[in-house]
KOLLODO-105567 format. One record per residue (C-alpha): residue in one letter; x, y, z. Coordinates in steps of 0.5 Angstrom, whole numbers, padded with zeros to 4 digits, always signed. Example, Ala and Ser with C-alpha at 12.3 -4.5 7.8 and 13.67 -1.06 7.14 Angstrom:
REM residues 2
A+0025-0009+0016;S+0027-0002+0014;
***
This chain:
REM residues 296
X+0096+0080+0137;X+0102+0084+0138;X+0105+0078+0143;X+0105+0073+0139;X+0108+0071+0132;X+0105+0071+0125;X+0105+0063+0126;X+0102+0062+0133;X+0097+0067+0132;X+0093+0063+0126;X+0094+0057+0130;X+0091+0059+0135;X+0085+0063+0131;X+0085+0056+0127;X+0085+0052+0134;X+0078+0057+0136;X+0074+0056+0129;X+0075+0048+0129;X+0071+0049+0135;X+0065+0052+0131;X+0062+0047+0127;X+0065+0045+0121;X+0064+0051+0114;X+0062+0055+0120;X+0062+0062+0116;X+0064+0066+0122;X+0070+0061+0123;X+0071+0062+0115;X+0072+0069+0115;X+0076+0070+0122;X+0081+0065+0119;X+0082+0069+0113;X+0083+0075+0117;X+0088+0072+0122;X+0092+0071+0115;X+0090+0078+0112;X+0093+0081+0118;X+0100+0078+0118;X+0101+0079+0111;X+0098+0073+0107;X+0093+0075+0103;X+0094+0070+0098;X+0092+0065+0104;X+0086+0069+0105;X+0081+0071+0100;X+0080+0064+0099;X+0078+0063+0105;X+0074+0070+0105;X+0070+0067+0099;X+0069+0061+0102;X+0066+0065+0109;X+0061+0069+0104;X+0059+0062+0100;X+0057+0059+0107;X+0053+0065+0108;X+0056+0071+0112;X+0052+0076+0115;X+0051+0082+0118;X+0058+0087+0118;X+0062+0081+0118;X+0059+0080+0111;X+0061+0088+0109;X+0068+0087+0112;X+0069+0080+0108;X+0068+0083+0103;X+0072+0090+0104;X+0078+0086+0106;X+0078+0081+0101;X+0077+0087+0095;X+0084+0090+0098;X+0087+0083+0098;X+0085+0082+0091;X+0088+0089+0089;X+0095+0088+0093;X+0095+0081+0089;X+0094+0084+0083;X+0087+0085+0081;X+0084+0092+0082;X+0080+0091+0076;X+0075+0085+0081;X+0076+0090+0086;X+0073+0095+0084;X+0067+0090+0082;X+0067+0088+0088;X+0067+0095+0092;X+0063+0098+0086;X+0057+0092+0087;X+0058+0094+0095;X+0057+0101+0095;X+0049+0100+0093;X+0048+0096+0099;X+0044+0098+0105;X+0049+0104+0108;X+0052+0102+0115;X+0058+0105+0118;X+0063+0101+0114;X+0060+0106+0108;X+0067+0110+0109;X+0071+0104+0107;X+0067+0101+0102;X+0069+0108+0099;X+0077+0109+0101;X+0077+0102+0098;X+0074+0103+0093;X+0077+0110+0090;X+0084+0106+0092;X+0083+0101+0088;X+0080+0106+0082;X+0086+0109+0081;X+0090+0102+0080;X+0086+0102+0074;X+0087+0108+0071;X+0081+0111+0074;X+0083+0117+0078;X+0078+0122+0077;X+0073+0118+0079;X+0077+0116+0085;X+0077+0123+0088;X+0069+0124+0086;X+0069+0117+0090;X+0073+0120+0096;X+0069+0127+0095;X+0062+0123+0096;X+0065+0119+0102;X+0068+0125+0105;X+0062+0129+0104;X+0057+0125+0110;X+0062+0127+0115;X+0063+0135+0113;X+0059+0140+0118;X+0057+0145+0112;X+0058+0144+0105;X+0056+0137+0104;X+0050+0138+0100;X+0055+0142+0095;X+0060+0137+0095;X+0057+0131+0094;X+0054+0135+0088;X+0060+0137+0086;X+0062+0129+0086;X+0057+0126+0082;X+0058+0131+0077;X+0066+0128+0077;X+0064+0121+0077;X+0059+0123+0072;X+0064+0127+0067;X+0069+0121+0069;X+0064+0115+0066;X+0063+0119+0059;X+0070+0119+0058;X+0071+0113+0058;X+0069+0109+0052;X+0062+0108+0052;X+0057+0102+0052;X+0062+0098+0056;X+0060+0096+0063;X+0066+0096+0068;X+0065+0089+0070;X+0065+0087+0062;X+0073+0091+0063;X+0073+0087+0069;X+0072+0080+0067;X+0077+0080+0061;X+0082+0083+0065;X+0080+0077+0070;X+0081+0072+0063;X+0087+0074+0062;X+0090+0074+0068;X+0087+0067+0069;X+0092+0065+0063;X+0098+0068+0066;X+0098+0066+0073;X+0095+0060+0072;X+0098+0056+0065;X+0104+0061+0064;X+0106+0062+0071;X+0104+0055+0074;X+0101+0060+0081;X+0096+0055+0083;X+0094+0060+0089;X+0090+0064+0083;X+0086+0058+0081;X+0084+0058+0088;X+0082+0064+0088;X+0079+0066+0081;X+0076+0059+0080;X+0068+0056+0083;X+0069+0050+0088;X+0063+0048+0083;X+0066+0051+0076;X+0065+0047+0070;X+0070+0046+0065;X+0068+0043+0058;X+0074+0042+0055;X+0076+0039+0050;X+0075+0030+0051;X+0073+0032+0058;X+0068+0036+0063;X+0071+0037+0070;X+0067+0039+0076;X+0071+0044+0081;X+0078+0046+0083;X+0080+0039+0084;X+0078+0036+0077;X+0080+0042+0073;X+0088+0041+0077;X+0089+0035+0075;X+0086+0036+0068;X+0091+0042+0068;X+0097+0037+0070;X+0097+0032+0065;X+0097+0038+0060;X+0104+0041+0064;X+0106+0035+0065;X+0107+0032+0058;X+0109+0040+0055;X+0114+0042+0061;X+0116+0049+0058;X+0108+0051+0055;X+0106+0058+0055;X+0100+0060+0052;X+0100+0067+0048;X+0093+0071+0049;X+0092+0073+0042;X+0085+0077+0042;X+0080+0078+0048;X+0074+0081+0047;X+0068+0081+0053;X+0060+0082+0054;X+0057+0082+0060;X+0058+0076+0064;X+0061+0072+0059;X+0069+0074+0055;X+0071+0070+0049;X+0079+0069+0049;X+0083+0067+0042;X+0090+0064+0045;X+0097+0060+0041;X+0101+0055+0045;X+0108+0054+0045;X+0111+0048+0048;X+0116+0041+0048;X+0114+0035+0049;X+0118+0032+0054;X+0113+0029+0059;X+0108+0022+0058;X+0103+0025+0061;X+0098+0025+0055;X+0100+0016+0053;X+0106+0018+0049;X+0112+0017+0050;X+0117+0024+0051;X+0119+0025+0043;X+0122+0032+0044;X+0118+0035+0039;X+0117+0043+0040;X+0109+0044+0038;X+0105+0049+0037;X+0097+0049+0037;X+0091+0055+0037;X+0084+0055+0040;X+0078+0059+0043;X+0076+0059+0051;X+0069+0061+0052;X+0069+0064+0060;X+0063+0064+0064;X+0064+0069+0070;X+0059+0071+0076;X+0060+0076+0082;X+0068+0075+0080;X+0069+0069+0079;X+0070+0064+0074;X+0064+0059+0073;X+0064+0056+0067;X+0068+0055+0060;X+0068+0052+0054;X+0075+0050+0050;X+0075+0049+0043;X+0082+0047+0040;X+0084+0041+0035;X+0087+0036+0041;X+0086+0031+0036;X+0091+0033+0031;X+0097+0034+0036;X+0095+0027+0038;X+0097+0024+0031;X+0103+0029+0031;X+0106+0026+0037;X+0104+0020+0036;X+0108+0020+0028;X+0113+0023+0032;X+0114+0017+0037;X+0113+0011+0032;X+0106+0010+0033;X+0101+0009+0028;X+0096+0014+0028;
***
């Protein structure tokens, strides 16, 4: 790896998966690691998702998961991390059990969650010392406990997980137009009811998406209020933007709106598999058509 530049070495690693049948999980996530390794962990985790849906195995599978939960923590998202680890931790022990923690306790403290990330650290430590195991994994459990009845009580860490997800998800991906994110958060077989249209996958939702942005240009959406359980957050959002685009079938009035809704995700294993929009598009239809001339 070393001989070679950044571009060279995925190609070539692209060139050796194509040999495997197509959707090869081993292909997959080899392919995401060539980019993890040269700083495009952005590129990979889409990939590493795709490998664990085609089924990745054995400690392929466990690194997929490690290696993406560090990639998610360096693009922003430790809470999904921390979700990610957290479920990896009850798994079968294996010899990765030390990573799945050191990754884990760092992703712990991005969140605020420090204590618990030392008692992480400690149990992981623990297993390799030639006396006092016993006495520290004790003293660990005891932290992580202490730590988890601090923190507010009756909240599961995915529920937290998931609304941070929520709200990262209008961020990135209205406000800040970072497509990546869609890739990276949205199920290839998410659904979206939205308002007037269902879409099915990335592709469906991109182009619904592009529409909206391309009649409002300028559009930003405030996240008001969110609020989770479980595997379902209920967000309540405003809107502000211009209209300068035909996208919609009006022509560009120029007319500065302003409208409010309610969006319902569904989200599973850190994704986002199903949401429900409810806003009144059919009152900011009559305002821009008034505005354009055309009746109502």
């Amino acid at each position: 790896m070393d001989a070679c530049d950044a571009d060279t070495f995925i190609a070539r690693m692209d060139a050796l998966a194509a040999e495997l049948p197509d959707g090869n999980a081993v292909g997959l996530f080899e392919r995401a690691s060539a980019r993890d390794s040269f700083g495009h962990p952005d590129r990979a985790v889409p990939l590493y998702r795709a490998a664990l849906d085609a089924g990745l195995s054995g400690s392929k599978r466990r690194r997929a998961i490690i290696q993406m939960a560090s990639s998610l923590r360096n693009l922003g998202s430790p809470s999904v991390a921390v979700q990610l680890l957290s479920a990896e931790v009850d798994q079968s022990s294996d010899e990765l059990d030390g990573a799945v923690r050191a990754f884990l306790a760092l992703a712990l403290v991005d969140v605020g969650r420090e204590r618990e990330a030392v008692a992480v650290s400690l149990a992981a430590l623990a297993q390799y010392l030639p006396r006092y195991n016993r006495s520290l994994a004790r003293y660990a459990a005891e932290l992580g406990a202490e730590d988890r009845a601090d923190r507010t009580e009756g909240t599961p860490m995915s529920q937290s997980a998931n609304t941070a997800l929520a709200r990262r998800w209008f961020d990135d991906v209205w406000n800040k137009r970072r497509e990546a994110t869609i890739a990276e958060v949205l199920d290839p077989d998410a659904v979206g009811h939205l308002e007037g249209l269902v879409t099915h996958g990335i592709d469906e939702f991109m182009r619904a998406r592009a529409y909206l942005i391309g009649a409002f240009p300028d559009l930003q959406i405030t996240v008001d209020d969110a609020i989770g359980e479980g595997d379902n957050v209920a967000v309540r959002w405003s809107v502000t933007g211009t209209h300068r685009g035909g996208d919609l079938g009006i022509p560009p009035t120029g007319k500065a709106v302003t409208f409010r809704g309610i969006t319902w995700f569904r989200f599973a294993n850190g994704r986002l598999v199903e949401g429900w929009d409810s806003w009144n598009q059919g009152r900011l239809m009559n305002e821009l058509q008034a505005a354009a001339g055309k009746p109502a």
